[in-house]
Every structure is written in structure tokens, then in C-alpha cells.
C-alpha positions as CSV (number, residue, x, y, z in Angstrom):
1,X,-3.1,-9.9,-18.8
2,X,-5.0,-6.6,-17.8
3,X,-3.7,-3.3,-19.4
4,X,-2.6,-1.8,-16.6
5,X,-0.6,-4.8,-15.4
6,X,1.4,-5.0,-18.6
7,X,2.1,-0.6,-18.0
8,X,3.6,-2.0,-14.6
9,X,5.4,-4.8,-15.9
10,X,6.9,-2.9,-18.8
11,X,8.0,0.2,-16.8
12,X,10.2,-2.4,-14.6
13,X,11.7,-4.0,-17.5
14,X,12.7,-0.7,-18.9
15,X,14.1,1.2,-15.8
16,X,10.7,3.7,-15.8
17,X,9.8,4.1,-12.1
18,X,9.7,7.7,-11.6
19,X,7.4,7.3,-8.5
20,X,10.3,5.4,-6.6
21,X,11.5,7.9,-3.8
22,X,14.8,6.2,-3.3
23,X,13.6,6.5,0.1
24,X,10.5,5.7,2.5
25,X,7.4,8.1,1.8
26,X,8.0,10.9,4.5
27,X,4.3,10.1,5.6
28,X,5.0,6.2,6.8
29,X,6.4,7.0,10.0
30,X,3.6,9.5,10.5
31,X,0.6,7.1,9.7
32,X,2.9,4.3,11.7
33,X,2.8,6.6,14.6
34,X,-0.7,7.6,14.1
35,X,-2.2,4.2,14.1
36,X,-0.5,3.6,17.3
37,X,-2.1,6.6,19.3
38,X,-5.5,6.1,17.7
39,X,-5.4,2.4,19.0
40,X,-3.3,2.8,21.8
41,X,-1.0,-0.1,21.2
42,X,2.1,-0.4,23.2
43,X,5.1,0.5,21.0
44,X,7.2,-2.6,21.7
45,X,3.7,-4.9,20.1
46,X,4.8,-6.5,17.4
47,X,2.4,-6.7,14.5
48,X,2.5,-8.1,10.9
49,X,2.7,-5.9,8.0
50,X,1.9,-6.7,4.5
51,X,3.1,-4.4,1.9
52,X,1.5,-4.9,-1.4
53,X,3.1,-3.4,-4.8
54,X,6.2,-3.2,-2.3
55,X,8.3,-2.0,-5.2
56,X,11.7,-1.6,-4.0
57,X,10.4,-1.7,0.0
58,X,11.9,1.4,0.7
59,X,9.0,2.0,3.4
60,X,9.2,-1.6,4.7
61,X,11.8,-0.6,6.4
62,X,10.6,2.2,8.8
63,X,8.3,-0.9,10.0
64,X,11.3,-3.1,10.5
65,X,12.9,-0.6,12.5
66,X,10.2,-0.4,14.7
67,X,10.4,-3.6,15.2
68,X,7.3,-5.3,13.3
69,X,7.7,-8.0,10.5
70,X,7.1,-7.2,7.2
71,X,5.6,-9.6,4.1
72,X,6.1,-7.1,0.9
73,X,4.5,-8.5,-2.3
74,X,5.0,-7.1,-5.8
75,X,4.2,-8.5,-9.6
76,X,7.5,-7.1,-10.6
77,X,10.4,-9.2,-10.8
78,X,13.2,-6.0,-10.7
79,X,11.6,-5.0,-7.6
80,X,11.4,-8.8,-5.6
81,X,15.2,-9.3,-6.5
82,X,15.8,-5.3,-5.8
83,X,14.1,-6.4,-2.1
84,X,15.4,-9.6,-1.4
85,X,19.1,-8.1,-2.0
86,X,18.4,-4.7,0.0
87,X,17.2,-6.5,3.4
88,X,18.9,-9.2,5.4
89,X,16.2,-9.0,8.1
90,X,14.5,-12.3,9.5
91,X,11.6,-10.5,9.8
92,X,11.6,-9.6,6.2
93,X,9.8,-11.3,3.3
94,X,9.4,-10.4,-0.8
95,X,7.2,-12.5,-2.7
96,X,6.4,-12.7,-6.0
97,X,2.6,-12.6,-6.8
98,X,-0.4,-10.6,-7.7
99,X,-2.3,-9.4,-5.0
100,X,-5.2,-10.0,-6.9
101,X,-4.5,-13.8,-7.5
102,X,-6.0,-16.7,-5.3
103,X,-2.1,-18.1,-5.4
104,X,-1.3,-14.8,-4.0
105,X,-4.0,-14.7,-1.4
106,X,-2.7,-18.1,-0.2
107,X,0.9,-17.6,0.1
108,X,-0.2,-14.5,2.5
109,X,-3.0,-16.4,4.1
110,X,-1.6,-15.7,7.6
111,X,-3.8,-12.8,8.6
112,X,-1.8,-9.5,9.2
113,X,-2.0,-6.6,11.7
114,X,-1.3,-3.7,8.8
115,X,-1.9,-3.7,5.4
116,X,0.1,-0.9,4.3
117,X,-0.7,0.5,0.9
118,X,2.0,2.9,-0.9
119,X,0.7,2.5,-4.5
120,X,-1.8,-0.4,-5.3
121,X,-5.2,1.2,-4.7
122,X,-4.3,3.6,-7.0
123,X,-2.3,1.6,-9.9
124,X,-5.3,-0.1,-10.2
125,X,-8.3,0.3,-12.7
126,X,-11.6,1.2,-11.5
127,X,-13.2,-2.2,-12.2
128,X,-10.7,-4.0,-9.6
129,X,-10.7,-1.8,-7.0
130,X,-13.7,-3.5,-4.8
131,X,-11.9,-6.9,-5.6
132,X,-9.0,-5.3,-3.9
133,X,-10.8,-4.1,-1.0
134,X,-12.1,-7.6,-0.5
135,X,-9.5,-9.3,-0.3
136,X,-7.3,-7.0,1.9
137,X,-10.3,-7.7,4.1
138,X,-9.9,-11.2,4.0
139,X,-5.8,-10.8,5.0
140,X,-6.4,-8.5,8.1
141,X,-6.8,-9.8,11.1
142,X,-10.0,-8.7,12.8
143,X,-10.0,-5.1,13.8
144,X,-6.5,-5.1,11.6
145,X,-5.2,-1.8,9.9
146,X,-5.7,-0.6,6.2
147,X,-3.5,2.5,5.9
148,X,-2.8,3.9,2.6
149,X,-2.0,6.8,0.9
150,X,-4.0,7.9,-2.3
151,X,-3.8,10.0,-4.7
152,X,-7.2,12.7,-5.1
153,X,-5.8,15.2,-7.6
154,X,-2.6,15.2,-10.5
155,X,-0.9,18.4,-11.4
156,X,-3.4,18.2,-14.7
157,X,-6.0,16.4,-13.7
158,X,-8.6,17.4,-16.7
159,X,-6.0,16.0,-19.1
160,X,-4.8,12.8,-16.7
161,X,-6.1,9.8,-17.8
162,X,-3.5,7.4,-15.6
163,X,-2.3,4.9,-14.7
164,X,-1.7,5.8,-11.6
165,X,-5.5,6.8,-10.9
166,X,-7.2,8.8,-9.0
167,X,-9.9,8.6,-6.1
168,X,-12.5,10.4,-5.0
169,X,-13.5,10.8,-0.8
170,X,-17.5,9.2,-2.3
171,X,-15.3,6.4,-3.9
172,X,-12.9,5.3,-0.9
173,X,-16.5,5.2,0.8
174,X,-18.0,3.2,-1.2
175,X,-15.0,0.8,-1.3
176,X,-14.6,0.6,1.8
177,X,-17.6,1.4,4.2
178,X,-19.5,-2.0,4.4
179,X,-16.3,-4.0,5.7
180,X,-14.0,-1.4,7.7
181,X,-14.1,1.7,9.9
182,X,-12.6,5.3,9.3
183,X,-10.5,5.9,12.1
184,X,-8.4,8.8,10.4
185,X,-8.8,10.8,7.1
186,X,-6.8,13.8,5.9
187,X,-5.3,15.7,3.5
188,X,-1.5,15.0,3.4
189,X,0.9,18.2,4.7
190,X,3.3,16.2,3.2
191,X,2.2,16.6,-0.5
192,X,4.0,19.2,-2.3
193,X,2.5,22.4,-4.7
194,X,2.1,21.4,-8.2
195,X,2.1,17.5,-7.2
196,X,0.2,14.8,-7.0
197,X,-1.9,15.3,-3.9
198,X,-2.0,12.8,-1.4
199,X,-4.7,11.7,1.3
200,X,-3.7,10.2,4.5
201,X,-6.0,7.2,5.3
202,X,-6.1,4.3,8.0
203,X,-9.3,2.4,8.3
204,X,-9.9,-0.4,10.6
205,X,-11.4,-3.9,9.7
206,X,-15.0,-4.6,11.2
């Protein structure tokens, strides 16, 4: 098991999860709502969301209230049970599984609408970070949505050394370019001074 797997896994089992809102991120809705104008989809469509390293799937549920169905996907056992208890939904579903795993891949082989990322492209280490961007290629349905929220800078970012880790603009290019499109990058207005700083990303599949 990876390093920064095992910092995940050991933060669950000992109640460590400071980056849990209690709460969906205040920029879901926005992004939600901005993918929608940007591709001009009719508001009653319903898509399928995946939510990978769901944690407690606080934001799955500004996408159930919309009305979309919702796979969420974390390694952490804490967090599946926290999710499976908190949403009676049919449209709801926590698995168990690594993203980064063929298993994984397969039990979420139906291709999705949205890939919504809270957390994972920056919980993982450099050397993963393509795989990731593979495969979330591989789960989107053609012209499907990536929309995540990074983090560029820490409150101490000579001393940070992570996890979570940070990305640069030249690095979310090079990730991403060859297989999907930027249709909308920013700086978050959400992100708070002397916080981690946020960007606002959705990029469409090629």
C-alpha cells in the first residue's frame, strides 16, 4: 500500500478529517450550475454523477436534489458506512474501492455524465496523477464532465509538503490537455484569506 493511501486510511480510523465541511463545498452548486449554462442542458436532464473519495458525500447531495443520480466511491470504510447511513435515496450509491484499481474501474464501468472531484486529484501523489486522469477518461461518457476543485496554494506553502498536494495551472495542463477540453477555469471567490486556495475547474471529455 502507497504512502499516501495508508495517511488516508489512518486519518479515518482515528477520527482525523479536518477537511470534512459537515456540509457540501459552497462551490458545488456553483460549478453544478455552471456546467449547465456552459452546455446548455435542460435542468430537468438527468445525468450520472460519480463522486470519487466521496468521504462522507456531503456534496452528493446538492446533485440529488437536482435530481441526478449519484455513484460516490471512497477507500475509507468510516466514510462508505457514514454514506450508506446518511442517504436513503434510490438514486444513491457508496462503494467501497480504489479509484485507482481495475476492480474499481469495473464496478463503475457504466460511463457517467459528471465526474465530480472534491479531494482526489489532490490527495494524490504526483506519480498517480496521469493514471487518474486516465481513467476518469475512460468512466466519462463522451463529451462527459470533469469538474473539480484543486488546491494551487496552502497558507505555508514553502514549508507544505502534503498530503493534500498541490497543482500548478502547467500541471492540470499537462494532465489533462491530450484527452479533454477546458470549458471553464478560475480562481475560486469562494476560498477564504489565509486558506487553502481553491481553483474552479470543469473540463469536458474529447
Amino acid at each position: 500500500m502507497d504512502d499516501s493511501k495508508t495517511y488516508w486510511l489512518d486519518a479515518w480510523k482515528e477520527g482525523n478529517t479536518p477537511w470534512d465541511l459537515k456540509k457540501p463545498h459552497q462551490a458545488t452548486s456553483y460549478l453544478l450550475n455552471r456546467y449547465t449554462e456552459l452546455r446548455l442542458r435542460d435542468n430537468k436532464e438527468k445525468l450520472h454523477v460519480f463522486i470519487p473519495g466521496a468521504g462522507r458525500a456531503h456534496d452528493a447531495q446538492v446533485f440529488l436534489d437536482a435530481g441526478h443520480k449519484v455513484t460516490a466511491m471512497d477507500i475509507a470504510p468510516q466514510a462508505v458506512e457514514y454514506g450508506q447511513k446518511a442517504f436513503f435515496q434510490k438514486d444513491f450509491t457508496y462503494l467501497k474501492g480504489d479509484i485507482l484499481s481495475a476492480f474499481s474501474i469495473s464496478q463503475s464501468a457504466s460511463k457517467v455524465d459528471i465526474i465530480f472531484d472534491r479531494a482526489v486529484l489532490c490527495a494524490l501523489p504526483h506519480q498517480q496523477r496521469l493514471t487518474y486522469s486516465q481513467v476518469c477518461h475512460h468512466i466519462l461518457k463522451k463529451h462527459g464532465a470533469f469538474i473539480s476543485i484543486p488546491f494551487y496554494t496552502m497558507p505555508t506553502p514553502k514549508y507544505w509538503q502534503g498530503p493534500p498536494f498541490l497543482l500548478s495551472p502547467k500541471e492540470l495542463m499537462e494532465l489533462f490537455s491530450d484527452n479533454f477540453y477546458v470549458l471553464s477555469m478560475e480562481y475560486s471567490r469562494f476560498s477564504k484569506e489565509n486558506e487553502m486556495q481553491e481553483y474552479l475547474m470543469i473540463l469536458e471529455k474529447k
